[in-house]
Each structure stands twice: as structure tokens, then as C-alpha cells.
C-alpha positions as MATLAB code, in Angstrom:
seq = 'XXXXXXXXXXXXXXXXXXXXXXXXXXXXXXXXXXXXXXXXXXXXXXXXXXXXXXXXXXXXXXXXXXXXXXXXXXXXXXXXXXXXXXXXXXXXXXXXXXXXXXXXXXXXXXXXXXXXXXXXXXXXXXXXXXXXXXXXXXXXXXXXXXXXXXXXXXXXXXXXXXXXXXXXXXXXXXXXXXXXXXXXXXXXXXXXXXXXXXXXXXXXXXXXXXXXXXXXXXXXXXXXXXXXXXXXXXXXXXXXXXXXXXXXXXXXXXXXXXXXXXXXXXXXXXXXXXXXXXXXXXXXXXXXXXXXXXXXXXXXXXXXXXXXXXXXXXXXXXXXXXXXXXXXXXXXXXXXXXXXXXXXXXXXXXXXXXXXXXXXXXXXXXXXXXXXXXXXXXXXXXXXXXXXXXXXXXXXXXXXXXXXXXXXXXXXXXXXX';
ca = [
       2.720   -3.121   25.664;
       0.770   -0.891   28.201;
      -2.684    0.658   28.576;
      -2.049    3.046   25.874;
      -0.537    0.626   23.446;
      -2.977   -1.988   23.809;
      -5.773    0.674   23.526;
      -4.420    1.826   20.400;
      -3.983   -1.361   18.556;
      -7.320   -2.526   19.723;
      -8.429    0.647   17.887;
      -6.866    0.161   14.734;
      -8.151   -3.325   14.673;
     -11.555   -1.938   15.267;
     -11.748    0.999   13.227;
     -13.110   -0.768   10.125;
     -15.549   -3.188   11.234;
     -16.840   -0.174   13.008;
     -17.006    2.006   10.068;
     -18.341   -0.921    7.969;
     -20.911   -1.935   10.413;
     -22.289    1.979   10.420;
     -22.282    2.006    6.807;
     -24.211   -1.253    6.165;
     -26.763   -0.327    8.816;
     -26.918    3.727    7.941;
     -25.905    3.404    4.319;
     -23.879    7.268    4.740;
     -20.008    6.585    4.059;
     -18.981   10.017    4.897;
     -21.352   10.906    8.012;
     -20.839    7.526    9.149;
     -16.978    8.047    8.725;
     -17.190   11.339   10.811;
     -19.163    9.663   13.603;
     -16.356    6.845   13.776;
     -14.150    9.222   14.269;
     -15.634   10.903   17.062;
     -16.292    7.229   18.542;
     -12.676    6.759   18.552;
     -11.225   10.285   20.544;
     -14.435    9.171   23.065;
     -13.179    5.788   23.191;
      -8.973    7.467   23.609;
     -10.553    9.101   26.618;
     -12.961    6.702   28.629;
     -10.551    3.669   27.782;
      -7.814    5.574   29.256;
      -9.734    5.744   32.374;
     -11.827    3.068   32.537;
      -9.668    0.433   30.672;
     -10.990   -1.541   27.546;
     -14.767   -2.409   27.872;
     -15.845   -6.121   27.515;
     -16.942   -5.861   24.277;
     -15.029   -2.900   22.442;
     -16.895   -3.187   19.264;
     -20.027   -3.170   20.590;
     -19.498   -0.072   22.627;
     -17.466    1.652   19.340;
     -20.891    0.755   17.391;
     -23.238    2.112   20.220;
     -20.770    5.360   21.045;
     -20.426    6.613   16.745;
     -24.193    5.195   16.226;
     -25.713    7.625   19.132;
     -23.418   10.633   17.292;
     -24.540   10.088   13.968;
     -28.210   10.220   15.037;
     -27.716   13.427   17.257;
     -25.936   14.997   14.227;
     -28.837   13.509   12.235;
     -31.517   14.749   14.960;
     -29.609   18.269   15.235;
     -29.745   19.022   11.405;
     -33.460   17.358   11.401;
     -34.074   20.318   13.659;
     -32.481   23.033   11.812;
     -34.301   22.439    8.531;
     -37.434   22.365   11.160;
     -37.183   25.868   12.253;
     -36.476   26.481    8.410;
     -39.479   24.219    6.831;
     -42.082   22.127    8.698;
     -42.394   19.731    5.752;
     -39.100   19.298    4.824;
     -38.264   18.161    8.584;
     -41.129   15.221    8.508;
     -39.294   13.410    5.262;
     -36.062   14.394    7.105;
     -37.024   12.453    9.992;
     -39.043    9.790    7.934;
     -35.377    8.975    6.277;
     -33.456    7.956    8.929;
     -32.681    4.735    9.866;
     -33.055    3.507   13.571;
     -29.738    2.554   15.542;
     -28.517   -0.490   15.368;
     -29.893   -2.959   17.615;
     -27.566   -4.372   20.631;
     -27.346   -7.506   18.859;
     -26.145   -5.953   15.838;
     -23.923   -4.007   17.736;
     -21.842   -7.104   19.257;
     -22.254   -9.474   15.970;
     -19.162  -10.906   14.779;
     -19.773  -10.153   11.219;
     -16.436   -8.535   10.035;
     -17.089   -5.614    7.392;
     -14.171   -5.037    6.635;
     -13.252   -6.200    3.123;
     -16.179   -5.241    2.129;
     -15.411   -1.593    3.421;
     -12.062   -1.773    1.488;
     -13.916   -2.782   -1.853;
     -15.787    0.288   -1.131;
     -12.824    2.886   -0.617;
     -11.337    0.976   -3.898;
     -14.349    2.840   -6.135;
     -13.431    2.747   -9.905;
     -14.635    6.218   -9.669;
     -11.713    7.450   -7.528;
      -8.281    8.221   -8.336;
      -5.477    5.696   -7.272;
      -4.336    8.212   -4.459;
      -7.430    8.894   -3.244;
      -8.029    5.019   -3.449;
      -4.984    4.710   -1.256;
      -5.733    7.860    1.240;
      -9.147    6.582    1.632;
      -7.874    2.849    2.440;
      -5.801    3.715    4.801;
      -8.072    6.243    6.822;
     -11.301    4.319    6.393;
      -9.754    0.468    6.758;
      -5.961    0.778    7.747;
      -7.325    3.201   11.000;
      -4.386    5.776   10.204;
      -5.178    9.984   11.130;
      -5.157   12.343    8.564;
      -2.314   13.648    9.974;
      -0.091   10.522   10.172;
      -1.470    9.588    5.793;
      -0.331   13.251    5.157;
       3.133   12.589    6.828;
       3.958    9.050    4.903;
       3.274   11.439    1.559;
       4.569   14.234    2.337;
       1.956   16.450    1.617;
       0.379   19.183    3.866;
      -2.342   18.185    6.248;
      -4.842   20.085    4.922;
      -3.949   18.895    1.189;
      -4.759   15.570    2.648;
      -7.894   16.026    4.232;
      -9.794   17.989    1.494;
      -7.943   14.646   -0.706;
     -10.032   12.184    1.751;
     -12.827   14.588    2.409;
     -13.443   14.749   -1.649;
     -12.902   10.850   -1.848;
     -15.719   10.298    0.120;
     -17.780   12.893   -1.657;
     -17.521   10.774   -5.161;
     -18.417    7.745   -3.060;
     -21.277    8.927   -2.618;
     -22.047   10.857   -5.407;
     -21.251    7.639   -7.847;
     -23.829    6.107   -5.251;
     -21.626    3.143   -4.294;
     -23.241    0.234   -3.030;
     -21.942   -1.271    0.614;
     -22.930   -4.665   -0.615;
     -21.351   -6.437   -3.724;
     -22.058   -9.592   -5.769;
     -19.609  -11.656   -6.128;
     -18.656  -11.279   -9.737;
     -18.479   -7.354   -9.079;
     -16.242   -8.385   -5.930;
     -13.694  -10.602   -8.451;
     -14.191   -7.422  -11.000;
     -12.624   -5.076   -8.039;
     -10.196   -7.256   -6.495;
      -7.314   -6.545   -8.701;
      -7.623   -2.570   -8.053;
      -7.714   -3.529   -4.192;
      -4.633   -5.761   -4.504;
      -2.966   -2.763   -6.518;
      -4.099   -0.308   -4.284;
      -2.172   -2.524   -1.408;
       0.895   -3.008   -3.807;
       0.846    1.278   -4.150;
       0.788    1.593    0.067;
       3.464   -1.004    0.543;
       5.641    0.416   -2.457;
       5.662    4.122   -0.837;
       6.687    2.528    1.943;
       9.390    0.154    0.992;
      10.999    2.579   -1.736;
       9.806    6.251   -0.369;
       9.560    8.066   -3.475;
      10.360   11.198   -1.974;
      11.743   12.965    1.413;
      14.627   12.064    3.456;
      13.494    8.508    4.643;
      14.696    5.647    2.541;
      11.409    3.670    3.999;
       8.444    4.131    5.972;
       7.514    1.019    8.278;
       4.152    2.374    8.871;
       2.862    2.039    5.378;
       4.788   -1.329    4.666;
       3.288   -2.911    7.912;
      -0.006   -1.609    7.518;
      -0.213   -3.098    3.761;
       1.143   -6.437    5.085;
      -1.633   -6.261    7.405;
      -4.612   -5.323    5.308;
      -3.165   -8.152    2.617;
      -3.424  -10.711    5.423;
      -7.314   -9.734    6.342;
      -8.076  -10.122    2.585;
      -6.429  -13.451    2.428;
      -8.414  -14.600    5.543;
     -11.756  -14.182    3.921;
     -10.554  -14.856    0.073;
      -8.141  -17.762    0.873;
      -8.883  -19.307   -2.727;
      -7.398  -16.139   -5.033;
      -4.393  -16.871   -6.130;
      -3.231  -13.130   -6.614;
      -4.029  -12.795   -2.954;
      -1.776  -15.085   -1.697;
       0.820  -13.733   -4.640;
       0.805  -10.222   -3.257;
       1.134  -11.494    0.101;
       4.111  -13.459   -0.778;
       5.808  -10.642   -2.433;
       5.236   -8.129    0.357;
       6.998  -10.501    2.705;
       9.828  -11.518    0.602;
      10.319   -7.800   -0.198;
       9.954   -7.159    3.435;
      12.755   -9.268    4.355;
      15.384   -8.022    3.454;
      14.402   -4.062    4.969;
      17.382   -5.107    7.625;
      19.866   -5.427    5.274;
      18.583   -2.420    2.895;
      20.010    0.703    4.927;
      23.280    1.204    6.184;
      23.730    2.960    9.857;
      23.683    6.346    8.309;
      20.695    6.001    6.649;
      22.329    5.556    3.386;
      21.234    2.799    0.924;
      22.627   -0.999   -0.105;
      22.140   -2.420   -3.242;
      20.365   -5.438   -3.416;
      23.710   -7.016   -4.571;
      25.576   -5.568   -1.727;
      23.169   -6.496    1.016;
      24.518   -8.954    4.048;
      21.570  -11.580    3.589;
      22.706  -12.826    7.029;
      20.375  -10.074    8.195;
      17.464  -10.627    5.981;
      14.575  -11.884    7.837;
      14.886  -15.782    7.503;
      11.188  -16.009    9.358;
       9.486  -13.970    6.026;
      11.394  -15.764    3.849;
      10.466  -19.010    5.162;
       6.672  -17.793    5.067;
       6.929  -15.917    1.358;
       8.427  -19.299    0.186;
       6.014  -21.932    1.538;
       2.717  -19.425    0.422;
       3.700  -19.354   -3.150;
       5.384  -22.942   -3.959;
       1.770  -23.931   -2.398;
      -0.092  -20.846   -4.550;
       1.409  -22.052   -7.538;
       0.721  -25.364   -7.533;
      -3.180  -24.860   -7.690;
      -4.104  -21.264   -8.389;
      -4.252  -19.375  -11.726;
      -0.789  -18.180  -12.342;
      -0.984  -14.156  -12.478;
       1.414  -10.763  -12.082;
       1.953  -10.788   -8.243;
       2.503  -14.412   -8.372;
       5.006  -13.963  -10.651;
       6.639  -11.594   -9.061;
       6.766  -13.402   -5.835;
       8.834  -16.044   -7.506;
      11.025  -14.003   -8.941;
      11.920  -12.942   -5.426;
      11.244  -16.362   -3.888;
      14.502  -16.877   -5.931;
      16.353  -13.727   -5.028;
      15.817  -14.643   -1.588;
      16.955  -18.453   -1.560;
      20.062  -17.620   -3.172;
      22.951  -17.571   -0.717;
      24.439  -14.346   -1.982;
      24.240  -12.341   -5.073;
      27.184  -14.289   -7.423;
      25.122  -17.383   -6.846;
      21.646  -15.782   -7.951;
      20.146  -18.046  -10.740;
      19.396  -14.876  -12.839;
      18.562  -17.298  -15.952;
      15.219  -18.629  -13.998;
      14.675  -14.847  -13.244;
      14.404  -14.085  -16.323;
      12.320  -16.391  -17.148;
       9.743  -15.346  -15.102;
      10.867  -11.894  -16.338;
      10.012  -13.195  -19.999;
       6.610  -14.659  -18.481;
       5.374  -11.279  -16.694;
       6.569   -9.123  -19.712;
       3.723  -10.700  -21.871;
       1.436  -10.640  -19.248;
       1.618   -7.336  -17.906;
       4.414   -5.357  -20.263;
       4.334   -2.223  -18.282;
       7.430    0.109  -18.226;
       8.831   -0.956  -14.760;
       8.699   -4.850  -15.569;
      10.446   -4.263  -18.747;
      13.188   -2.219  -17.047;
      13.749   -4.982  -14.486;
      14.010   -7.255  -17.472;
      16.877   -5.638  -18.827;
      19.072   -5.906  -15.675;
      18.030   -9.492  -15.890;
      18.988  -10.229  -19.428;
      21.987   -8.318  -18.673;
      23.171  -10.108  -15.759;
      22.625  -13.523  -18.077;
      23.740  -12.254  -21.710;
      26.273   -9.275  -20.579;
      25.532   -5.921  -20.423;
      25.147   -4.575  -24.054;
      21.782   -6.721  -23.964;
      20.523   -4.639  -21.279;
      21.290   -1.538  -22.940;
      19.751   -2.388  -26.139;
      16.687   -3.297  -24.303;
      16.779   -0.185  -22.172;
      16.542    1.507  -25.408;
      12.857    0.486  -26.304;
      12.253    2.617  -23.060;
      13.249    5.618  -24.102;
      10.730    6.238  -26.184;
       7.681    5.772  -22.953;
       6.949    9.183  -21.725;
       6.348    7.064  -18.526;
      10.267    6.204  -18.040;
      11.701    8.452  -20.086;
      12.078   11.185  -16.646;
      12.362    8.475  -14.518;
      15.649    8.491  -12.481;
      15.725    4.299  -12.215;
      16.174    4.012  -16.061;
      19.044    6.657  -15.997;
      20.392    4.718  -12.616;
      19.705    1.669  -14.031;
      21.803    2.301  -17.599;
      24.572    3.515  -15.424;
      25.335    0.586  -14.030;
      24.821   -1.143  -17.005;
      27.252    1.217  -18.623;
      29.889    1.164  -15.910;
      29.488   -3.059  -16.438;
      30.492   -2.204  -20.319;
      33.614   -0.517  -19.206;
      31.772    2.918  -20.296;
      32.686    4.680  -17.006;
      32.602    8.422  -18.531;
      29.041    7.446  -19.991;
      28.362    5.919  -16.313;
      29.271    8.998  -14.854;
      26.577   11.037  -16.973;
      24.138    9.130  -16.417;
      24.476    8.432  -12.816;
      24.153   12.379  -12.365;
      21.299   12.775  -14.512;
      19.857    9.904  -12.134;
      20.446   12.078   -9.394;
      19.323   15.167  -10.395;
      15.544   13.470  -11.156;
      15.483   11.283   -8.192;
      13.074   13.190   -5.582;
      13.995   10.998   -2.559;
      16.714   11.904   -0.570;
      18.748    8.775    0.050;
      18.741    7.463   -3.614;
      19.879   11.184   -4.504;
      22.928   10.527   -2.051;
      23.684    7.033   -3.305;
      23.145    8.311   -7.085;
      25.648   11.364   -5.859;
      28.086    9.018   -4.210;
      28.351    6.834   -7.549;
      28.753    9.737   -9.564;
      31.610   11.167   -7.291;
      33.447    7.734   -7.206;
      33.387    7.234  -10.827;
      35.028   11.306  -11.087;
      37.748    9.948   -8.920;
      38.470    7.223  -10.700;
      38.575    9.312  -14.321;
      39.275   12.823  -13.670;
      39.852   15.172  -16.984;
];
């Protein structure tokens, strides 16, 4: 890695202890946000010239504290010319900079700065634009590009994100029992970035490694300062187990494999090794939740040597287990391939049945893709072929609508009119 690489990975490390050390001092999410920003093009500049400093965080600190106080000074000086009075309180309500021993501390801010962007009073995509500007270090411009959405869209997004912050008067600081009372919409917050970036729900990428590396990250951090939750470890275990197999997922044209397709000689043995150790050893002691669940289910998937020797009756099992735990539509859908795959397909469609009825599935292109196969299984290959097109025409991202396209083409072929 050179100058430039190094420069912008210490950067994205930095990013939010900088931002959380501005806003714990200052107490201003948004100005404080801005100033960080301008810290960092400063930093892309004189780093580039200069190399790293000694102590980058300090100097990050120092650099986005001295911009938020001219900004502070310069609008101080506006309202002067304007009012005398209102100037004094003005000036009477700013803080003073951060001292140079505050500046260089080691205190890390940053889970507290992601229990911050996780507000109840925000949306789950603006939770999850937020996250990733504020903690995961990403531009505007890259967040827009993972979703898809126009730049602008994006920033006004962020830019209104930080507004309700505010306006809801979030605290920087949290007791613990509001910390445990957040920490599930953090973890699903996480779960949403690495989703979109395993499965890209839409656009012509069948995955986007930034997202997926950056959640795997972030998960990691949270871990390292809440090593006792359970659902931590659980998520983490989950990502990387899901993670593993992204070499086998895609073919050379872009086009996607099937989980039961997939040459598991590629998967990566080091994630499974890591996913598999982190929740036999979560299990054992933690409170058994959702992620954790899920992580076993593919601890299993990924310790079986290829898909006829899957033990699909443990899977659903667990299936069984999360279903009364956390019976939301996409669970219940997975539980039907499962019960299918141990009690033959006309269980599967029976259960996919109860789902048609859940405005949340109902337009969802997996249940139609999923009762295809299901179908084709059943020997109902003309009913397979109408539902594998319907799954097409409601998928939104490109490479399932090929492989959804490419199903229902081979299943014309094989019964033309």
C-alpha cells in the first residue's frame, strides 16, 4: 500500500473518533460533522505532502476543532453587525477547544457515535446513510453510489438525518441500560449495510464489497468494546459465514450461483474457520437470540461438504427456533425451503401459502422465485415456468433478473406448446 493508500485508511479509521471526540467536547452533531469534513480534505492535502503526522488524531482534532470555532467566530460576528446583544450570549455559548491533551487521548468515541447515528427518531435508511458517513468514513458520493440514488438525494437524506438528531436533542452520552435498549437497532442497522451489499437489491452488481466490508468492520469495533453481548458476536458470525462463500457466489460473467450450485472449494475456509469457533463459543454462554441463530444455521451450511450432504433437518430446527422468536416474513420463507428440502416439496408450498396473504411478501420476487423451484421439485414445470417469470419481472436487481430469465427460458425449452 503507498502514501495514498495508507493515508486513506488511516482516515477512515480516524474519521469517527474524530467526529465523536468534537461532538462530546462541542455537543453540535451536524457543525461538528461539517468541520470533520473539512479536517479530512486539509488532512488529503498536507498528508500528501508532508506524510502522516505523529499523532494523526490529535492533529484531525486540532485541524476540524480550529474550523468549527472560526465558523462559530464568523457567524458570532454576523449576528454582531446585526444585534450587539444577541452576539454577547452568542459568544457566551461556545465552548473552548479542546485542550492538547484531549486532543491526543486514547478514548475511542466511536460506538458511542454509532449509538448516536442509530436515533429511534430516524428512519432505518437514514440510520444506515448516517452510519456509514458519520462512523464507516464513506463520502456522500461513494453512500449514494452503493444505493443507487442521486447524489444530491443522498445528501439532503444525511443532511436531514442530522437535523432530527438534533432536533430530538440526542444525548452524546448514554447509560447503560439506554445503550442495551439501542443495541439491537445498531446490530440491525449493520445487518441492513451488509445485506445491500451481499444481495444488491437493485442495479447491475450482484454485490457491493464496499458495504459488506465496511459492516464487517464496524461489527468488529462493537464487539471490541461489548465483548459480553451475545447478539454481537452472533451478527459477527453470520456476516463472516455469509461472507465466505462471496467467491463461489458469481460466475465469470457476473451471473449468479445458487447456493446449491456453488464450488465450496472456493469458499473462504479462513471465515469459516472464524464464524465457526465465535459462535460454538457464543452459544455456549450467551443468551441465545435471532443473529445467533442465524449464524448456526449457516455454521451448518458451511461445514457441510457439499449441498446433498447438508443436514437440512438441524436447519430446520433452528428454522423452527427463530420462527417463534422473530416470525417475520423472510424467516418464514426460508423455512419453507427448509421443510421442503426435509419433508418434499408440497410442504414448502403449503407453507409458502400462509405468505401470500403478507402485503410484505406478497410483491416480493424471492417468494415467486422461491415457489418456482419448489414447483419445478413437484414436477409442476409449466407452473415453474410462471412463476419464475413473474419472479423476474419484480426482481429490481439486474443479475437475479438474468438468472430468474435464464430459468424461465430453460424450463420453455424443455416444454414448448
Amino acid at each position: 500500500m503507498g502514501r495514498t493508500g495508507d493515508i486513506e485508511a488511516t482516515l477512515r479509521e480516524l474519521t469517527p473518533q474524530v467526529l465523536g471526540a468534537l461532538v462530546r467536547h462541542y455537543g453540535h452533531f451536524d457543525a461538528c460533522e461539517d468541520a470533520v469534513q473539512d479536517a479530512l480534505l486539509d488532512a488529503t492535502l498536507a498528508w500528501t505532502e508532508r506524510g502522516i503526522p505523529h499523532s494523526p488524531r490529535g492533529w484531525l482534532i486540532t485541524v476540524a476543532s480550529r474550523r468549527l470555532t472560526d465558523q462559530w467566530r464568523s457567524d458570532s460576528a454576523r449576528r454582531k453587525r446585526e444585534t450587539t446583544a444577541a452576539a454577547r450570549e452568542t459568544t457566551a455559548e461556545q465552548p473552548a477547544p479542546p485542550t492538547t491533551d484531549e486532543a491526543t487521548a486514547d478514548a475511542d468515541d466511536s460506538l458511542a457515535l454509532l449509538f448516536l447515528c442509530c436515533h429511534p427518531s430516524l428512519s432505518p435508511p437514514s440510520q444506515v446513510a448516517l452510519t456509514l458517513r458519520a462512523v464507516g468514513g464513506l463520502s456522500t458520493t461513494q453512500i449514494a453510489r452503493a444505493f443507487l440514488v442521486p447524489e444530491a438525494t443522498m445528501a439532503q437524506r444525511i443532511s436531514r438525518a442530522k437535523q432530527q438528531i438534533t432536533a430530538a436533542g440526542a444525548r452524546f452520552h448514554m447509560s447503560e441500560p439506554q445503550q442495551a435498549q439501542r443495541l439491537g437497532a445498531v446490530l440491525e442497522v449493520l445487518y441492513l449495510v451488509f445485506n445491500e451489499g451481499y444481495v444488491a437489491s437493485s442495479g447491475p452488481d450482484p454485490l457491493r464489497v464496499e458495504l459488506t466490508d465496511e459492516a464487517i468492520r464496524l461489527v468488529r469495533e462493537v464487539r471490541r468494546q461489548l465483548p459480553d453481548e451475545g447478539e454481537v458476536a452472533g451478527l459477527l458470525a453470520l456476516m463472516l459465514l455469509t461472507d465466505a462463500r462471496r467467491p463461489a457466489r458469481t460466475r465469470s460473467d457476473g451471473g449468479l450461483v445458487p447456493l446449491a450450485e456453488q464450488d465450496r472449494s472456493r469458499w473462504n475456509q479462513a471465515l469459516i474457520t472464524e464464524g465457526v469457533a465465535l459462535i460454538t463459543e457464543t452459544l455456549a454462554h450467551a443468551r441465545v437470540g435471532p443473529f445467533q441463530i442465524q449464524a448456526a444455521i449457516a455454521a451448518v451450511h458451511a461445514e457441510a461438504t457439499d449441498a446433498e450432504n447438508t443436514d437440512w433437518a438441524q436447519i430446520l430446527a433452528l428454522y423452527d427456533l427463530l420462527a417463534s422468536s422473530s416470525p417475520n416474513p423472510m424467516v418464514l420463507l426460508n423455512r419453507a425451503v427448509a421443510a421442503a428440502m426435509v419433508h418434499g416439496p408440497r410442504t414448502g408450498l403449503d407453507m409458502l401459502a400462509e405468505l401470500d396473504g403478507d402485503r410484505r411478501m406478497s410483491n416480493h420476487h424471492r417468494l415467486h422465485a422461491v415457489r418456482a423451484h419448489l414447483l419445478e421439485q413437484a414436477g409442476e414445470r409449466a407452473a415453474a415456468q410462471a412463476a419464475f417469470a413473474e419472479a423476474a419481472r419484480r426482481a429490481t436487481s439486474i443479475p437475479e433478473q438474468r438468472y430468474l430469465q435464464a430459468q424461465t427460458v430453460r424450463l420453455t425449452a424443455d416444454n414448448p406448446d
